[in-house]
ZADO-1210 file (C-alpha; in nm, 4 decimals, padded with zeros to 6 digits):
<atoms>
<atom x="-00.5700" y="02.9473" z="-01.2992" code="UNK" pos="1"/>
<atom x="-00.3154" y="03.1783" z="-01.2909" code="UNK" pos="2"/>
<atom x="-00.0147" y="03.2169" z="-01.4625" code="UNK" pos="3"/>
<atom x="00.1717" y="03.1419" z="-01.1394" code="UNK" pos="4"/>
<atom x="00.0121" y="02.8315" z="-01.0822" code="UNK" pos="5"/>
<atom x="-00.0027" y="02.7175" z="-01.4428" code="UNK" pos="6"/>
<atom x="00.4306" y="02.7857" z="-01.4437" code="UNK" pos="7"/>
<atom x="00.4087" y="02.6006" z="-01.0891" code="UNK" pos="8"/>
<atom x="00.2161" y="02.3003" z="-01.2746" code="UNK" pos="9"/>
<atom x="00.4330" y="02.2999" z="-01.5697" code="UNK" pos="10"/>
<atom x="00.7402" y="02.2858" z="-01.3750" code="UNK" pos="11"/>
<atom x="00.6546" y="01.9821" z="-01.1559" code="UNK" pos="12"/>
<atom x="00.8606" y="01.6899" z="-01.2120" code="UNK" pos="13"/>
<atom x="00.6754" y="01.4231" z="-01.3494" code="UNK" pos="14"/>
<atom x="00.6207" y="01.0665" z="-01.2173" code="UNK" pos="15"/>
<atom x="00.3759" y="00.7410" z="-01.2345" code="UNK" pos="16"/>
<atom x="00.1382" y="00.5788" z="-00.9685" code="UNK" pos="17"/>
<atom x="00.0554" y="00.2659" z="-01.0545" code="UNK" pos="18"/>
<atom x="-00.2331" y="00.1378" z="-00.7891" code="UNK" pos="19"/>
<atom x="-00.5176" y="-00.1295" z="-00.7309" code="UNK" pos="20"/>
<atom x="-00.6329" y="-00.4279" z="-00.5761" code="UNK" pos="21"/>
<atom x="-00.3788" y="-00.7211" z="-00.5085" code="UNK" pos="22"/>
<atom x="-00.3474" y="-00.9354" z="-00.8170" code="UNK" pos="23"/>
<atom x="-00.4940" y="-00.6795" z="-01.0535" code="UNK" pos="24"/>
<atom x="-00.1379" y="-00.6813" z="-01.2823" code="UNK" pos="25"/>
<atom x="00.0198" y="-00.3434" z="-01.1284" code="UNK" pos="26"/>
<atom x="00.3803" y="-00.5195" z="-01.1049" code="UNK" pos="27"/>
<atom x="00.3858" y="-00.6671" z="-01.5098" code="UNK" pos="28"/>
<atom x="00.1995" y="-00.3130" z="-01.6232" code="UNK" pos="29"/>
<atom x="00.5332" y="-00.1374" z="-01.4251" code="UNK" pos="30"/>
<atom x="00.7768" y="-00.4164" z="-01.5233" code="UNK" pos="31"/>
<atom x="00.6887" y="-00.3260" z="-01.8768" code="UNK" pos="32"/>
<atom x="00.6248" y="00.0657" z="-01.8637" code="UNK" pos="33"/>
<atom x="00.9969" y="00.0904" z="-01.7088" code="UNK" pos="34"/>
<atom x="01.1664" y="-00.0773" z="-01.9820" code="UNK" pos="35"/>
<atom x="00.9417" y="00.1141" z="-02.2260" code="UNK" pos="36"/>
<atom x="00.9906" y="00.4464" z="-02.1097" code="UNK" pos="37"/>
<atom x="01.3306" y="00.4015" z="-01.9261" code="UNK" pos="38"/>
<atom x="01.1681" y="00.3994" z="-01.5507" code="UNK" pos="39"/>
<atom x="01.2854" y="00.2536" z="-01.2010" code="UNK" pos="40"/>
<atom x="00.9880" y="00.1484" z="-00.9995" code="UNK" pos="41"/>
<atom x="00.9216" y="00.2209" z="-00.6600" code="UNK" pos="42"/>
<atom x="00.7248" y="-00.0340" z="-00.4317" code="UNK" pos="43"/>
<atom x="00.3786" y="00.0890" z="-00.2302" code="UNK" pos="44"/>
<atom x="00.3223" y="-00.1806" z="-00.0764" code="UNK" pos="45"/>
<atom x="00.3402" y="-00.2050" z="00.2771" code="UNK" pos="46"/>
<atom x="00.4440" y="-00.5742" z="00.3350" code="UNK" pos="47"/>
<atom x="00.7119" y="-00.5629" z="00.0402" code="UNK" pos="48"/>
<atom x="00.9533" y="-00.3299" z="00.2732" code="UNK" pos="49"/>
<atom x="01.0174" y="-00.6511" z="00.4807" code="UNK" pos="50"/>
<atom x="01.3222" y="-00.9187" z="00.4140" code="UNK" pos="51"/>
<atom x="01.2672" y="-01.2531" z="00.3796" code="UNK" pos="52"/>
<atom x="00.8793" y="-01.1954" z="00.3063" code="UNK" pos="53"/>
<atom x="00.9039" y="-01.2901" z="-00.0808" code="UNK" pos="54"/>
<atom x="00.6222" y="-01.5644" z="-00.1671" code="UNK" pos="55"/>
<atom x="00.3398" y="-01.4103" z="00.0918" code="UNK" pos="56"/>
<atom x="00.4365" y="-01.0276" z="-00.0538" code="UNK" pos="57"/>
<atom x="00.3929" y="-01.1270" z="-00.3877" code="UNK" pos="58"/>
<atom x="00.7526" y="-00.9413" z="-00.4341" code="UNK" pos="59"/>
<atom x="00.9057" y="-00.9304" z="-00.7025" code="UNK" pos="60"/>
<atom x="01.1282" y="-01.1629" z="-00.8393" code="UNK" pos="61"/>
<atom x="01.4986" y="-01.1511" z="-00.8331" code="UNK" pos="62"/>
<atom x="01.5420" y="-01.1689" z="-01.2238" code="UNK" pos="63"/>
<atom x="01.3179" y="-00.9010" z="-01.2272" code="UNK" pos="64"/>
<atom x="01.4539" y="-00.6876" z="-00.9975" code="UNK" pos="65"/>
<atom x="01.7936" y="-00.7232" z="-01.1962" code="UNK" pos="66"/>
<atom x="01.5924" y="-00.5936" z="-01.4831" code="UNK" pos="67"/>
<atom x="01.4448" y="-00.2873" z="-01.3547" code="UNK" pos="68"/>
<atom x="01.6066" y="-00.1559" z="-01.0695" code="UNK" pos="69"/>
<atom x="01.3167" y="-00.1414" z="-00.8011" code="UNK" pos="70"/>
<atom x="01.3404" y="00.0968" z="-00.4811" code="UNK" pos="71"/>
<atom x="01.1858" y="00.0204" z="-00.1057" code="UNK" pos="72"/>
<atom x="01.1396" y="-00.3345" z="-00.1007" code="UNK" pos="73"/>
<atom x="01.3579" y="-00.5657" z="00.1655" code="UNK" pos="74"/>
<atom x="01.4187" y="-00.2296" z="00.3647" code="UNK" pos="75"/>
<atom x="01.2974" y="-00.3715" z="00.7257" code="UNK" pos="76"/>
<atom x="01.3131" y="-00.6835" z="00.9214" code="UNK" pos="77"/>
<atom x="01.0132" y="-00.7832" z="00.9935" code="UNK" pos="78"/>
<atom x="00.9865" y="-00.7120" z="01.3314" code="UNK" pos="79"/>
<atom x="01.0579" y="-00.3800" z="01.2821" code="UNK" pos="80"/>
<atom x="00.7950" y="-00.0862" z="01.2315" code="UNK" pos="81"/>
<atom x="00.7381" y="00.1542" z="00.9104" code="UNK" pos="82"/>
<atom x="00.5213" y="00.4331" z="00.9269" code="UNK" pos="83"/>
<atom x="00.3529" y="00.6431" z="00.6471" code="UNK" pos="84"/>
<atom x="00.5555" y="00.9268" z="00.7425" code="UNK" pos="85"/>
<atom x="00.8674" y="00.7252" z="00.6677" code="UNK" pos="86"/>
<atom x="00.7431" y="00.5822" z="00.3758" code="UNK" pos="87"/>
<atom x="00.6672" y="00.9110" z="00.2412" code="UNK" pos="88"/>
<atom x="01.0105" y="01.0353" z="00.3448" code="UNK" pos="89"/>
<atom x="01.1981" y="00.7742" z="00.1428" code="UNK" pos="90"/>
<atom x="00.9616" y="00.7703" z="-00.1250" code="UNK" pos="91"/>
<atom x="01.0743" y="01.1027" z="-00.1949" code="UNK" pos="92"/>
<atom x="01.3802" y="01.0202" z="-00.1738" code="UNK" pos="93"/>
<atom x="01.3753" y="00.7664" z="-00.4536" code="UNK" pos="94"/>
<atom x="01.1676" y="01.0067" z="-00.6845" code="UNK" pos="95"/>
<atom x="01.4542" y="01.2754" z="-00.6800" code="UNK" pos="96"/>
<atom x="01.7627" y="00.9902" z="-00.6821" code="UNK" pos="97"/>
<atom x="01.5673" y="00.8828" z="-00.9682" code="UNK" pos="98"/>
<atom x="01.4621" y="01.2191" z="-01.1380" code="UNK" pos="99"/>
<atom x="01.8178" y="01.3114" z="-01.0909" code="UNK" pos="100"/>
<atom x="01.9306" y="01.0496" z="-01.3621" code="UNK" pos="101"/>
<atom x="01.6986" y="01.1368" z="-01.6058" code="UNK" pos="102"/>
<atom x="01.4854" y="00.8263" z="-01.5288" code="UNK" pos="103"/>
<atom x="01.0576" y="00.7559" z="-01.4852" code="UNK" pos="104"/>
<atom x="01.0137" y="00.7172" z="-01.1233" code="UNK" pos="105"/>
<atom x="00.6911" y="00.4549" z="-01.1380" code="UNK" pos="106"/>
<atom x="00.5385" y="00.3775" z="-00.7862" code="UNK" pos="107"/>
<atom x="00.3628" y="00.0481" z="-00.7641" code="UNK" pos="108"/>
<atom x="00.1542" y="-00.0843" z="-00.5422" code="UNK" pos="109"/>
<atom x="-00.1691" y="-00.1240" z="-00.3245" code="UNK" pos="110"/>
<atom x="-00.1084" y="00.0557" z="00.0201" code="UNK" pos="111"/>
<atom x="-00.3544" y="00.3333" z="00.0146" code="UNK" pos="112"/>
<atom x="-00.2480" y="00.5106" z="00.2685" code="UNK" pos="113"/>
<atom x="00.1101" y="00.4902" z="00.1284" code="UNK" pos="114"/>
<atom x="-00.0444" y="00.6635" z="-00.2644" code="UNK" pos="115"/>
<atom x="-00.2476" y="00.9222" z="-00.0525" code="UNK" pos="116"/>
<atom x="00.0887" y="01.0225" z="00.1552" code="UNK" pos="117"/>
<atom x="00.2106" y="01.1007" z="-00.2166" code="UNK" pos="118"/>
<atom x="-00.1253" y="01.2487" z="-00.3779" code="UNK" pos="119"/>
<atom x="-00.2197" y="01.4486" z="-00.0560" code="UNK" pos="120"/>
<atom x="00.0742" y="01.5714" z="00.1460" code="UNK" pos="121"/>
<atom x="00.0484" y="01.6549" z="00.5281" code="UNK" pos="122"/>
<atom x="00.2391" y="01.6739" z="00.8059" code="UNK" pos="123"/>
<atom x="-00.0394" y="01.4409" z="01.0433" code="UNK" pos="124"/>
<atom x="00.1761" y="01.1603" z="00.9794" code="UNK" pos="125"/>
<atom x="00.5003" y="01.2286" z="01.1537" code="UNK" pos="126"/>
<atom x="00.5756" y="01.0037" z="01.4455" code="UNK" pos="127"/>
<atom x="00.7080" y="01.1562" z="01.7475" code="UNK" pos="128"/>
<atom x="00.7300" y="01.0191" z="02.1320" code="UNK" pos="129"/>
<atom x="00.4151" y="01.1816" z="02.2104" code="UNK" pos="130"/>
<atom x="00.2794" y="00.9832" z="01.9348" code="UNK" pos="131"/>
<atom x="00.4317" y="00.6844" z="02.0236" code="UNK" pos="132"/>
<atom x="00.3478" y="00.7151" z="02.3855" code="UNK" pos="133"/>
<atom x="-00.0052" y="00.7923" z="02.3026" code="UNK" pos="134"/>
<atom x="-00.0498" y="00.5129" z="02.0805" code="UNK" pos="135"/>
<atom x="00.0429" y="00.2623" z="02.3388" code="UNK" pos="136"/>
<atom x="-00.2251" y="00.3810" z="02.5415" code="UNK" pos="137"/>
<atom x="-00.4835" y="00.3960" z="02.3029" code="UNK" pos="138"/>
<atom x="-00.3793" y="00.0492" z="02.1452" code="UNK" pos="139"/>
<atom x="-00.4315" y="-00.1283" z="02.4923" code="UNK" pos="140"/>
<atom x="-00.7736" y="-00.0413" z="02.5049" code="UNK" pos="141"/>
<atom x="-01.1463" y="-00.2339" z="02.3749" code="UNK" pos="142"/>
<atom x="-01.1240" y="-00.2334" z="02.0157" code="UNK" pos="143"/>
<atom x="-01.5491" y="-00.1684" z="02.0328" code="UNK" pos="144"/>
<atom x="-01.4875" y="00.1231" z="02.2897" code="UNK" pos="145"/>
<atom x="-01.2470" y="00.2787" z="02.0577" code="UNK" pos="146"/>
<atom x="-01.4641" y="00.3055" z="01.7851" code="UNK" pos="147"/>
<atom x="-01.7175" y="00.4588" z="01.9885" code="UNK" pos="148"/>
<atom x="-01.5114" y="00.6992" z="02.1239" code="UNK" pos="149"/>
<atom x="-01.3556" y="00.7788" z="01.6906" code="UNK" pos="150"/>
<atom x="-01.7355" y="00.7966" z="01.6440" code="UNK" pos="151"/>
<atom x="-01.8303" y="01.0387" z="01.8988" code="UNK" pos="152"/>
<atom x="-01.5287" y="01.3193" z="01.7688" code="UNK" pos="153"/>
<atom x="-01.4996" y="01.1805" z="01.3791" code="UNK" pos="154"/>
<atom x="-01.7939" y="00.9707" z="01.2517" code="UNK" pos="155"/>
<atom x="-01.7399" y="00.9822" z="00.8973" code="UNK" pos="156"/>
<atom x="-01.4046" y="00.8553" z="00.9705" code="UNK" pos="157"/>
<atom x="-01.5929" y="00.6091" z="01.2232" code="UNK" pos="158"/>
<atom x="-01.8422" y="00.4650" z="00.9350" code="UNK" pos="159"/>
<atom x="-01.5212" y="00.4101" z="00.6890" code="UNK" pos="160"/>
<atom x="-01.3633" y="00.2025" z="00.9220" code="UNK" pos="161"/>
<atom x="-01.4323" y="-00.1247" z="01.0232" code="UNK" pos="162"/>
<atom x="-01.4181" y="-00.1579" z="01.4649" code="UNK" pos="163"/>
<atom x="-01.1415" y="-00.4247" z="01.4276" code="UNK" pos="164"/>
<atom x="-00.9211" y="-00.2525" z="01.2247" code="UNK" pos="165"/>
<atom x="-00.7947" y="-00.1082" z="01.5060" code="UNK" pos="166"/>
<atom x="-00.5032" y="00.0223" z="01.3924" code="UNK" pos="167"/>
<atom x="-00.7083" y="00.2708" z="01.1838" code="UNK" pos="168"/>
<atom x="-00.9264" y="00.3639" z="01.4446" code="UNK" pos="169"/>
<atom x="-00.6055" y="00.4342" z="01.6259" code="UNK" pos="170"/>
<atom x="-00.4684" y="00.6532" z="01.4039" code="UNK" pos="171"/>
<atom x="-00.7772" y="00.8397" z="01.3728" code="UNK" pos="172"/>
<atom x="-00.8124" y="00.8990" z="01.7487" code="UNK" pos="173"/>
<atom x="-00.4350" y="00.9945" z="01.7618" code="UNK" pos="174"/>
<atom x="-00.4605" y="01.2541" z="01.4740" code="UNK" pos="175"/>
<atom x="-00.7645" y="01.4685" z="01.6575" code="UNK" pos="176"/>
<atom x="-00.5589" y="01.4286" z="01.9694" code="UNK" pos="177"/>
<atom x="-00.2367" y="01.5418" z="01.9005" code="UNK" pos="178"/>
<atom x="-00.3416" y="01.7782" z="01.5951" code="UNK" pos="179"/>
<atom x="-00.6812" y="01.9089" z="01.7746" code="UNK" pos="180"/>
<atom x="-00.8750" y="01.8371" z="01.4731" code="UNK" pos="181"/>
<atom x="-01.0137" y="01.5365" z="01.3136" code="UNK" pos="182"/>
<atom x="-00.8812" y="01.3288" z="01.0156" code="UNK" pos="183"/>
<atom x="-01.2024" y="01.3690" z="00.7547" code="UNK" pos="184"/>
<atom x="-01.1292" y="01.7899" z="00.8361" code="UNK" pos="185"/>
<atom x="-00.7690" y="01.7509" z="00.7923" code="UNK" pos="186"/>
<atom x="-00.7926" y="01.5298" z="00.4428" code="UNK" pos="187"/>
<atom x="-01.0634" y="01.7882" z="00.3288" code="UNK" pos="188"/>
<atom x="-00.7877" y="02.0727" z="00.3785" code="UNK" pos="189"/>
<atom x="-00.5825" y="01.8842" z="00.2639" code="UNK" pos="190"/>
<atom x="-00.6805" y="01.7857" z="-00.0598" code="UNK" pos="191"/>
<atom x="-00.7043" y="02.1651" z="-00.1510" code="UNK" pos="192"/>
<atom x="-00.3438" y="02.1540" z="-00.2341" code="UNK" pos="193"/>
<atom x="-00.1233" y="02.0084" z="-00.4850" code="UNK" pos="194"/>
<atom x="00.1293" y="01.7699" z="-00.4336" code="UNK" pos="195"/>
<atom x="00.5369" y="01.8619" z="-00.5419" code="UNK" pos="196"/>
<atom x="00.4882" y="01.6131" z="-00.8485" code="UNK" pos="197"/>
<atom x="00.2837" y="01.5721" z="-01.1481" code="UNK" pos="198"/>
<atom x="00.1323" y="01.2211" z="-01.0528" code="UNK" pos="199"/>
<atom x="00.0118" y="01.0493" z="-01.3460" code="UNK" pos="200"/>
<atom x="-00.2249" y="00.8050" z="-01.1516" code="UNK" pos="201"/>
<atom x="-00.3230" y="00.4460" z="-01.3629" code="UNK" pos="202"/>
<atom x="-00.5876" y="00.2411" z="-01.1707" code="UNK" pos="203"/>
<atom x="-00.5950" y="-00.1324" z="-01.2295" code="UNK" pos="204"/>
<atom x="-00.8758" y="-00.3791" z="-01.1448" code="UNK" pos="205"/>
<atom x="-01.1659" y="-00.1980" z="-01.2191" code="UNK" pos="206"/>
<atom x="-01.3105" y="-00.4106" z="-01.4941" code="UNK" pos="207"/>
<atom x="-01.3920" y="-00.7704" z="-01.4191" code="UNK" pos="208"/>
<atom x="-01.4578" y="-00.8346" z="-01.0772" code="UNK" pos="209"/>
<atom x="-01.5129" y="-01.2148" z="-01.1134" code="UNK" pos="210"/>
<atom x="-01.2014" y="-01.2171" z="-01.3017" code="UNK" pos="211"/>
<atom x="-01.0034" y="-01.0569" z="-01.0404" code="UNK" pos="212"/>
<atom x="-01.1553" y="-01.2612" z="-00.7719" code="UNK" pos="213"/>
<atom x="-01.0483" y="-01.5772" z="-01.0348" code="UNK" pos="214"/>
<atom x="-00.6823" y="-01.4617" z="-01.0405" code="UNK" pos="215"/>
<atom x="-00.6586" y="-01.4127" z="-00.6580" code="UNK" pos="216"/>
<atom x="-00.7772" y="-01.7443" z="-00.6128" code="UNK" pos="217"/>
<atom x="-00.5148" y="-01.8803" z="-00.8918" code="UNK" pos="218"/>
<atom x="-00.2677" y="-01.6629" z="-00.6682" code="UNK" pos="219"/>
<atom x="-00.2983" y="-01.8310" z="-00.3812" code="UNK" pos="220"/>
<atom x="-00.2979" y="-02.1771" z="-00.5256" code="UNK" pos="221"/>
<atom x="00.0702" y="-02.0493" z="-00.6925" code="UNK" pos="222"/>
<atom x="00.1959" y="-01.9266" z="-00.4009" code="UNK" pos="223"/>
<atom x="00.0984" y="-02.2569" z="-00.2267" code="UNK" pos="224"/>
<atom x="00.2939" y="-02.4527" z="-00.4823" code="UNK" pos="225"/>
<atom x="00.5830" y="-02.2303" z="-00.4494" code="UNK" pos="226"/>
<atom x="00.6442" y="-02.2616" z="-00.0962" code="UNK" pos="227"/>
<atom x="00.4162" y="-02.0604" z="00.1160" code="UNK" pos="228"/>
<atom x="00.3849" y="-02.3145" z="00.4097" code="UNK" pos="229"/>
<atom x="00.7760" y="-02.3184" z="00.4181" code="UNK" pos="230"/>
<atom x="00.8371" y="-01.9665" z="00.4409" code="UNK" pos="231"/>
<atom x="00.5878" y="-01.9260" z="00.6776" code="UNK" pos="232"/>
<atom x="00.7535" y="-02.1563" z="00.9323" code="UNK" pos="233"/>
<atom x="01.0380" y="-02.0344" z="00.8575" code="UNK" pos="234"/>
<atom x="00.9410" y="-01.6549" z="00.9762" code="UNK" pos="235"/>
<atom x="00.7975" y="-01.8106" z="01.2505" code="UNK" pos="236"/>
<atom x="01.0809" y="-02.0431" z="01.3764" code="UNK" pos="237"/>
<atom x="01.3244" y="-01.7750" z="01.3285" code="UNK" pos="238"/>
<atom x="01.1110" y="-01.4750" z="01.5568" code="UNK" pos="239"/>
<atom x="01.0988" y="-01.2659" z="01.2103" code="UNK" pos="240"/>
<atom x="00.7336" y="-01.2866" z="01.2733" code="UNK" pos="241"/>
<atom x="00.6364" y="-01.1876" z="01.6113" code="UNK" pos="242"/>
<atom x="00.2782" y="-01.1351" z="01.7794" code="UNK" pos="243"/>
<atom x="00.2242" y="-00.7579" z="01.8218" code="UNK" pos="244"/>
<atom x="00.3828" y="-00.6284" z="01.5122" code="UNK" pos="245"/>
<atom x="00.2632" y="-00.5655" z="01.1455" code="UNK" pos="246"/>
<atom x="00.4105" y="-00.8149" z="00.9809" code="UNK" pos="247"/>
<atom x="00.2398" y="-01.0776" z="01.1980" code="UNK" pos="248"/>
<atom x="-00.0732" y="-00.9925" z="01.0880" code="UNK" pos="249"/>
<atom x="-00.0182" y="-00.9858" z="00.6959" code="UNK" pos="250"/>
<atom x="-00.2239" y="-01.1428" z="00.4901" code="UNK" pos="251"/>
<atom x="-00.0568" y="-01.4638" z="00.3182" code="UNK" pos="252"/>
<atom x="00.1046" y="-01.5537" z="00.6357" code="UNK" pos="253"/>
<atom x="-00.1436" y="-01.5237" z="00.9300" code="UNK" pos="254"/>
<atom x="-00.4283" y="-01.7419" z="00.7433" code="UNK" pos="255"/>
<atom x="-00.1289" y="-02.0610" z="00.7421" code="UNK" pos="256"/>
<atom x="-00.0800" y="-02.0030" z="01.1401" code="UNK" pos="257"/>
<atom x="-00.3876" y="-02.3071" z="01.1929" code="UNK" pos="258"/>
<atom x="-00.2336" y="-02.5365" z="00.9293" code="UNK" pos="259"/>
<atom x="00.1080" y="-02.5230" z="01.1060" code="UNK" pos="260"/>
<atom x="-00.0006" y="-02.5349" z="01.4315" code="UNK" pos="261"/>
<atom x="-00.1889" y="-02.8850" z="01.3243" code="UNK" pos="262"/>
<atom x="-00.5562" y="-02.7032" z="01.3314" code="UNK" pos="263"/>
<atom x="-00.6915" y="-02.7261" z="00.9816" code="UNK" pos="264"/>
<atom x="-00.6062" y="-02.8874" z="00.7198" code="UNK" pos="265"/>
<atom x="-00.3814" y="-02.7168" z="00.4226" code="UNK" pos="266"/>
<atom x="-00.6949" y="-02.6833" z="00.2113" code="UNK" pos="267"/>
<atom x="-00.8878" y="-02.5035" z="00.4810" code="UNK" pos="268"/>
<atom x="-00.6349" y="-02.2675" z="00.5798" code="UNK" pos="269"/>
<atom x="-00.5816" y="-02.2458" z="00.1335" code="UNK" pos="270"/>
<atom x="-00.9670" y="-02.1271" z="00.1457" code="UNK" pos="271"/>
<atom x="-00.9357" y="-01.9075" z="00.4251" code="UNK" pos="272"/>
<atom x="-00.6336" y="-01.7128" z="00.2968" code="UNK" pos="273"/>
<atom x="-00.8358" y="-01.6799" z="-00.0992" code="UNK" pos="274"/>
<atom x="-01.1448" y="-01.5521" z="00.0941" code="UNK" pos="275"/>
<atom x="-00.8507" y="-01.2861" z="00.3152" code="UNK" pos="276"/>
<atom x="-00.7114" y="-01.1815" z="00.0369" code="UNK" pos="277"/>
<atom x="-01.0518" y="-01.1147" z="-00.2001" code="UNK" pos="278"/>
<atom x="-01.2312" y="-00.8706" z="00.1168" code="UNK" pos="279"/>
<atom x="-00.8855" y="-00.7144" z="00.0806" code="UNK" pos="280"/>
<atom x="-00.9170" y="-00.6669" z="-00.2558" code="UNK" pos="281"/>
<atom x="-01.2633" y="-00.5337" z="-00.2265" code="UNK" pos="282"/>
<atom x="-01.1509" y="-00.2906" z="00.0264" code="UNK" pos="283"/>
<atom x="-00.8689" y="-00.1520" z="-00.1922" code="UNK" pos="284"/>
<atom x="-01.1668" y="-00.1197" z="-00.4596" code="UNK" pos="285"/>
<atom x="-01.3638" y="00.1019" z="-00.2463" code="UNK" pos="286"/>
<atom x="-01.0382" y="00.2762" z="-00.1336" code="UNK" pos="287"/>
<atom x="-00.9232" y="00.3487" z="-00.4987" code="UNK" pos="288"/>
<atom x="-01.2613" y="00.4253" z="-00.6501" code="UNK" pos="289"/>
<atom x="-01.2435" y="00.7595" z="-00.4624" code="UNK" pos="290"/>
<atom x="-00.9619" y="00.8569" z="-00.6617" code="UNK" pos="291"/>
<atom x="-00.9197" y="01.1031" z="-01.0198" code="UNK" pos="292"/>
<atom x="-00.7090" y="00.8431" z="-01.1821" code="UNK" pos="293"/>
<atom x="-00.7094" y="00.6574" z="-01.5100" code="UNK" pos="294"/>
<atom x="-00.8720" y="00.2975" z="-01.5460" code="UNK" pos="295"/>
<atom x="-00.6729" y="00.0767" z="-01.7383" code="UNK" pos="296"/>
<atom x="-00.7719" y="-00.2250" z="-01.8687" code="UNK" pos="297"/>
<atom x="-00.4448" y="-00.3707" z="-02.0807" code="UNK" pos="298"/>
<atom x="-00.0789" y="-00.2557" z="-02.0887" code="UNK" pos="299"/>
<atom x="-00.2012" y="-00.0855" z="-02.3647" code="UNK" pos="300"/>
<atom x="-00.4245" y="00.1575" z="-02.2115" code="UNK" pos="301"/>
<atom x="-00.0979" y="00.2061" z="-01.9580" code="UNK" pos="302"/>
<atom x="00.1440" y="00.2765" z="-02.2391" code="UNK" pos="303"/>
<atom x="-00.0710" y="00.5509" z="-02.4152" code="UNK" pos="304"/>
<atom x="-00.1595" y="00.7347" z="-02.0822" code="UNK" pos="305"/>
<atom x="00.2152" y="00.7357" z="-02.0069" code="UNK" pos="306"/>
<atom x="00.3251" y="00.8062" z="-02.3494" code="UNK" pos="307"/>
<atom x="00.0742" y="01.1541" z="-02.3631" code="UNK" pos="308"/>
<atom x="00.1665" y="01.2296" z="-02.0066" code="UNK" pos="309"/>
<atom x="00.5242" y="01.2545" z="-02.0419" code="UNK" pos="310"/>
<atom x="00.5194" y="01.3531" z="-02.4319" code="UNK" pos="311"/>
<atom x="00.7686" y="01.0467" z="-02.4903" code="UNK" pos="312"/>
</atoms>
């Protein structure tokens, strides 16, 4: 390296990722790293951003967001759209506000997309009404056919993504055709640079797998007792959740839809939401695992990662 680039790494300004699957502990490890090390945590999770969506988000708390002051969550109604480009945008945004006042910006969360924005910058995400316009078209269309058509121009993107997660198949068709080339070229270019910050990257829920599948199913029954069903029919009486956008389709919500609607029984729809949220949690696994980060197994192995990273 030379002594350019080592001045350029020196002189990053330093901050925390904090990522995993759901219910792997990333919120208490932050909760407790900010008050340690005088930090303000930013959320990356992609559900969090929306009001009213507390029980089904897993958000935090009030008391706890008196505590530690926490950035990006209850930013959108939710029936409104976020992109990674904006989330990236005001991510920043919080980093400097916080860096400004001498203070350990900490993101937290589970959005991969959202921590690869950060970790790998590019300019693919930005929407504009050629995007928009294109992705109305493309959206309208067979989810099968779409794949087919990602596979024939990107297939390693193809074989990472499932045919009905067609909002990722999407995206991938709307990258090669606005950008002209295809998202597994323009991550590999990509990742040859370095992002504006130092990340310090701490990856939770690699240990245990039963366990984690045991506290997703405790989750659940938790968020049950608390007042999921409620909430729910709330959103949905009020047109805060609305077929056709994101926040219709998040997970904690969309698995209750047959309960209300008189379908299955509570303990069904229960079942079906703890079986959602564990092929989530796998998928974050596989997502993460890609990742140069350190695998922490206690706040312990947090706090002395943090403590060596920023010398504190």
């Amino acid at each position: 390296m030379s002594e350019t680039n080592k001045e350029n790494e020196l002189n990053r300004k330093k901050a925390v990722i904090i990522a995993g699957p759901t219910a792997s502990g990333k919120s208490g490890v932050a909760l407790r790293l900010a008050s340690a090390f005088g930090g303000e945590i930013i959320s990356s999770d992609s559900m969090q951003i929306y009001r009213r969506m507390d029980i089904g988000t897993a958000k935090p708390s009030k008391e706890e967001q008196a505590a530690v002051p926490h950035h990006l969550i209850d930013i959108r109604e939710p029936y409104e759209d976020y992109s990674v480009a904006e989330f990236n945008s005001d991510a920043k945004a919080a980093i400097e506000d916080i860096l400004s006042r001498g203070k350990l910006p900490i993101i937290c969360g589970g959005t991969g997309l959202y921590i690869e924005s950060l970790l790998h910058p590019t300019d693919y995400g930005a929407d504009s009404s050629a995007d928009r316009t294109l992705r109305e078209e493309l959206i309208k269309r067979d989810a099968h056919g779409l794949w087919l058509e990602l596979y024939g121009i990107d297939p390693v993107s193809a074989q990472k993504t499932h045919e009905n997660n067609k909002k990722r198949v999407v995206r991938a068709l709307e990258i090669y055709y606005t950008t002209g080339k295809t998202k597994t070229e323009l991550d590999r270019i990509q990742k040859r640079f370095s992002p504006e910050y130092d990340f310090l990257l701490l990856l939770t829920g690699f240990g245990d797998r039963a366990e984690l599948y045991s506290r997703i199913d405790r989750r659940v029954d938790e968020m049950i007792a608390e007042g999921l069903v409620d909430e729910t029919e709330r959103l949905l009486s009020s047109g805060d959740l609305r077929p056709g956008t994101t926040a219709y389709q998040a997970i904690g919500y969309k698995e209750l839809f047959g309960y209300i609607n008189g379908e299955k029984s509570l303990s069904e729809a229960s079942d079906k939401l703890k079986q959602a949220t564990r092929n989530y949690a796998k998928r974050q696994l596989t997502w993460f695992s890609s990742y140069d980060g350190v695998k922490i197994n206690s706040y312990e192995d947090a706090e002395k990662a943090v403590s060596e990273f920023t010398g504190k």
